[in-house]
C-alpha positions in Angstrom: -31.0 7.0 31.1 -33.5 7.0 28.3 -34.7 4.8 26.1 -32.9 7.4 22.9 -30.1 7.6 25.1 -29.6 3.8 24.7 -29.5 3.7 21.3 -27.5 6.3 20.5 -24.9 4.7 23.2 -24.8 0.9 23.0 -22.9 -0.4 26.3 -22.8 -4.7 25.3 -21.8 -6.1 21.9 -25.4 -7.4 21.5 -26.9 -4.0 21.6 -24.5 -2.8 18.6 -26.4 -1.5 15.5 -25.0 -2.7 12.6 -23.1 0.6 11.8 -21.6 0.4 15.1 -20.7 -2.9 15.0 -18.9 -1.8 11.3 -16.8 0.5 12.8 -15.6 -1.5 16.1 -14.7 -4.0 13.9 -12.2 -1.5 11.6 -10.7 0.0 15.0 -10.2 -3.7 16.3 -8.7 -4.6 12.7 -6.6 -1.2 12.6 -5.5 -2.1 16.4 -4.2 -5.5 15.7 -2.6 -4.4 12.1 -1.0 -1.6 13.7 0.6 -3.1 16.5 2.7 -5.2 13.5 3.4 -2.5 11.6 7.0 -2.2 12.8 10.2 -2.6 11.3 10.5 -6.0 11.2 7.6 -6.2 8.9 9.8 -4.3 6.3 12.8 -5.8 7.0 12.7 -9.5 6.8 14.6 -11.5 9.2 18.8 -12.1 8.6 19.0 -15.1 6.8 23.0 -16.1 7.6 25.0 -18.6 5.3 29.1 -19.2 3.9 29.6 -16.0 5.8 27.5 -14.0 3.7 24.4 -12.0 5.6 21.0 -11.2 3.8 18.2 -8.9 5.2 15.2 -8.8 3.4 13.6 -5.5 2.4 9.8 -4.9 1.6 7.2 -2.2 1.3 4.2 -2.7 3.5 0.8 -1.3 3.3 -2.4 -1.2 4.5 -5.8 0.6 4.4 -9.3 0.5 5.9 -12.2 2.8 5.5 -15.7 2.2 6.7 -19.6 3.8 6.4 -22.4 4.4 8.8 -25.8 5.2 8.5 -29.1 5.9 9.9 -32.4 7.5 8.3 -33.3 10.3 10.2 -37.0 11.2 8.7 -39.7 9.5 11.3 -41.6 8.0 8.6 -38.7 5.9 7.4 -36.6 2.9 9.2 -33.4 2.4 8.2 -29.5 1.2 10.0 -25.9 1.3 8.1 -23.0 -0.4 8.5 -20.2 -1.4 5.9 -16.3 -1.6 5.5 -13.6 -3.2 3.9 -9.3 -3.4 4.2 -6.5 -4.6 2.5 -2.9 -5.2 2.9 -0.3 -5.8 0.5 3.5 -6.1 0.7 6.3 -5.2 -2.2 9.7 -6.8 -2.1 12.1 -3.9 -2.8 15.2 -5.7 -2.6 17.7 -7.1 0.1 20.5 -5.5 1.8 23.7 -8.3 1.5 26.6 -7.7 4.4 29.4 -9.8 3.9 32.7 -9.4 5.0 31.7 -6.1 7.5 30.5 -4.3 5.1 26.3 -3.9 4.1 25.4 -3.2 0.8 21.6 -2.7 -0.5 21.1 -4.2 -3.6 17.5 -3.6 -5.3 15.2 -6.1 -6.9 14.1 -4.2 -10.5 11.7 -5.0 -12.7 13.0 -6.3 -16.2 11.4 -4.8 -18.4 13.0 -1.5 -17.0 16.5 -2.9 -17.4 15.2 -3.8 -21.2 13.0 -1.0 -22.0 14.5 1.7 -20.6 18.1 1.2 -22.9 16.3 0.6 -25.8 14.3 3.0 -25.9 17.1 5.8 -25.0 18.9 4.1 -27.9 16.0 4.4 -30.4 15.5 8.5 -29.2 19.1 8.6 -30.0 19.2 7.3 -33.5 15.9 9.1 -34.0 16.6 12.6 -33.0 19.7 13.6 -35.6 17.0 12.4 -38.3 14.4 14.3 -37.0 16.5 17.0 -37.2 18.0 16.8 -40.3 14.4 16.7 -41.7 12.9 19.5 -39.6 16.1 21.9 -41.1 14.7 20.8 -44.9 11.4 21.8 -44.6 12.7 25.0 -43.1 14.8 25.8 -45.8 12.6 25.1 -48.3 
């Protein structure tokens, strides 16, 4: 093997360019994370008490991306490397079973259980007014 062969090739850790050593460190990060990605990481563990069970229910994410690099003009030197991740989780709401029967009850946001009325209410007092006023200019 040649000495470009080696490069292009590393065979031990130490030998890793830095854009090498970028990306087996996002497929050992996207190995480990994705092993857990499984259903119990959306649905929490049963939590059990006065006969009443409650399952946990989440949304679970996570992303990686990474770069490489390399000059390729002989009169230049340059490597690469780079990456970055992140993971977040949502709680969505909880699924309640109590006495056989399961029912999913979701966590909302308050401001939608606010919001949402009022402003349907305002549209509603709103729109015969807008009305009226659109059918005097048009009969003027």
């Amino acid at each position: 093997m040649t000495d470009s062969q080696n490069e292009t090739r590393p065979t031990e850790l130490e030998d890793l360019t830095p854009a090498h050593a970028s990306v087996t460190l996002l497929e050992r990060l996207a190995d480990k994370l994705g092993g857990r990605a499984s259903v119990s990481a959306v649905y929490g563990e049963p939590i059990t008490a006065n006969g009443v069970t409650v399952i946990p229910v989440a949304r679970i994410g996570f992303g990686f991306g990474g770069g490489a690099g390399r000059e390729a003009a002989t009169s230049k030197t340059g490597e690469g490397g780079g990456g970055g991740g992140g993971a977040g989780a949502q709680p969505l709401g909880f699924i309640e079973i109590r006495n056989g029967t399961a029912t999913y009850k979701p966590i909302r946001d308050p401001w939608v259980d606010v919001v949402l009325p009022l402003t349907v209410l305002l549209a509603g007092i709103a729109a015969p007014r807008l009305a009226r006023r659109l059918a005097k200019r048009r009969a003027q």
